[in-house]
C-alpha positions in Angstrom: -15.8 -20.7 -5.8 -15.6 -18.4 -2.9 -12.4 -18.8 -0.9 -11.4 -16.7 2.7 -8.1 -14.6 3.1 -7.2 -16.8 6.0 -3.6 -15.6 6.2 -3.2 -12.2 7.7 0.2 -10.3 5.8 3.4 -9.4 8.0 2.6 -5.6 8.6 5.9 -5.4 10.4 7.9 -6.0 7.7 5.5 -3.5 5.7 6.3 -0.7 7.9 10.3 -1.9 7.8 9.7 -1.6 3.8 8.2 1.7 4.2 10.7 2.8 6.6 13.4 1.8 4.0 12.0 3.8 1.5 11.7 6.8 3.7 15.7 6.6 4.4 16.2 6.0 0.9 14.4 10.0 0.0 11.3 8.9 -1.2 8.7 11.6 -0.7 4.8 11.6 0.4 4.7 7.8 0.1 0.9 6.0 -0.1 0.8 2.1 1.4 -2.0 -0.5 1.5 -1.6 -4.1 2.3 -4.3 -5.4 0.5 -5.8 -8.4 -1.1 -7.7 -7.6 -4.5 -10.5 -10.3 -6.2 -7.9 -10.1 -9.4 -5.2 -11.5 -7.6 -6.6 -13.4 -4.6 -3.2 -13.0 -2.4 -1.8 -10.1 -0.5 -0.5 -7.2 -2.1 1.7 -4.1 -1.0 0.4 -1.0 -2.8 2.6 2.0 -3.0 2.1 5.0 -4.3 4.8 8.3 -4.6 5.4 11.2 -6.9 9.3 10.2 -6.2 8.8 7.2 -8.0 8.1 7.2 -12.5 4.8 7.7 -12.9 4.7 7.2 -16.6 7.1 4.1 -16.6 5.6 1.4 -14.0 8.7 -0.9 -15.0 11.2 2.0 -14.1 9.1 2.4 -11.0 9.4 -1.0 -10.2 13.0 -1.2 -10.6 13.2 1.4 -8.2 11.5 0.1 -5.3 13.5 -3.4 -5.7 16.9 -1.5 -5.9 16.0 0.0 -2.6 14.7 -2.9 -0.9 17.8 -5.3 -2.2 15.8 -8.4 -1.7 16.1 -7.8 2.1 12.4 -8.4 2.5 11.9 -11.3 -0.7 10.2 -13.7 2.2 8.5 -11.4 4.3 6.9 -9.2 2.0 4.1 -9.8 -0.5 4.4 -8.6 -4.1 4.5 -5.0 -4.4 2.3 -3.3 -6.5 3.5 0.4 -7.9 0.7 2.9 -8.9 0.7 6.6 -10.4 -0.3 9.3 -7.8 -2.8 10.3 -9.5 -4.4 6.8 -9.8 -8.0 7.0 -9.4 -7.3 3.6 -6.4 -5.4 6.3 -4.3 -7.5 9.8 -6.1 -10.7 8.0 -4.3 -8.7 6.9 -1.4 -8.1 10.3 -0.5 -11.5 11.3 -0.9 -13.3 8.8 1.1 -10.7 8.0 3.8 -8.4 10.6 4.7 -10.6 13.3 5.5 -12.5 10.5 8.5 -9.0 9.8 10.7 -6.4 11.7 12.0 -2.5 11.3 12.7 -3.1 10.8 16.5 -5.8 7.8 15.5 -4.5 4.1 16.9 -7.1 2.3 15.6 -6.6 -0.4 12.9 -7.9 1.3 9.5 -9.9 -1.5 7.6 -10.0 -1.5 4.0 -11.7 -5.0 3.6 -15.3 -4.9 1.6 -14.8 -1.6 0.2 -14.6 -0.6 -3.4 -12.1 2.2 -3.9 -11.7 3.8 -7.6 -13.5 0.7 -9.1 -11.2 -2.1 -7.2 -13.2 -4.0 -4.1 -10.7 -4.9 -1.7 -11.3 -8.3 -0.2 -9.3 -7.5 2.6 -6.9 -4.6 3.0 -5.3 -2.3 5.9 -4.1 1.4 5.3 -0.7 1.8 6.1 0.2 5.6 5.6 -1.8 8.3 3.4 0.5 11.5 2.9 0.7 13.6 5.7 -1.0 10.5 7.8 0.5 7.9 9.8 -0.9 4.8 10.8 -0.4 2.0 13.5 -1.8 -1.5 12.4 
């Protein structure tokens, strides 16, 4: 049965998340907000080479010690993968060369299939060395 992403995520509390994990050291972090057929409910990816890339518990463990719990109600789940992902490996292929740091426009992932995952419904958040404004 086909259902619609009718709620739309809290991209504000994203960003505060992101900032967070900027104060906190983490380098060239990757973030989608996304919803993904396998899961069928919004997701935060994040990607960073500051974060295990071999151990996606450890990784997880890391993320939550930074974020405390502050954001347990306003943020989806998170979703941790490897830099060199093929999701993010793609990403960077098809996305970051078409939009530019000084873009304001609202970067749409929804429909597209990125390193063999379609994305329902998704917004880019930050690619390294790009910054976006949802």
């Amino acid at each position: 049965m086909d259902q619609a992403t009718l709620v739309v995520p809290d991209i504000e509390s994203a960003y505060r998340a992101l900032h967070a994990l900027d104060v906190a050291g983490m380098e060239s972090i990757a973030a989608l907000l996304v919803v993904l057929p396998e899961y069928e409910d919004w997701r935060l990816i994040v990607s960073s080479p500051s974060l295990d890339q071999a151990h996606p518990l450890v990784a997880h463990d890391a993320v939550s010690e930074i974020l405390r719990g502050e954001f347990v109600y306003s943020l989806p789940p998170i979703m941790i993968l490897p830099v060199d992902d093929p999701f993010f490996t793609e990403l960077r292929k098809t996305i970051g060369g078409r939009i530019n740091a000084s873009s304001n426009l609202r970067v749409s992932l929804g429909g597209l299939t990125i390193g063999k995952r379609y994305i329902t419904a998704g917004y880019l958040l930050r690619l390294p060395g790009v910054m976006y404004q949802v």
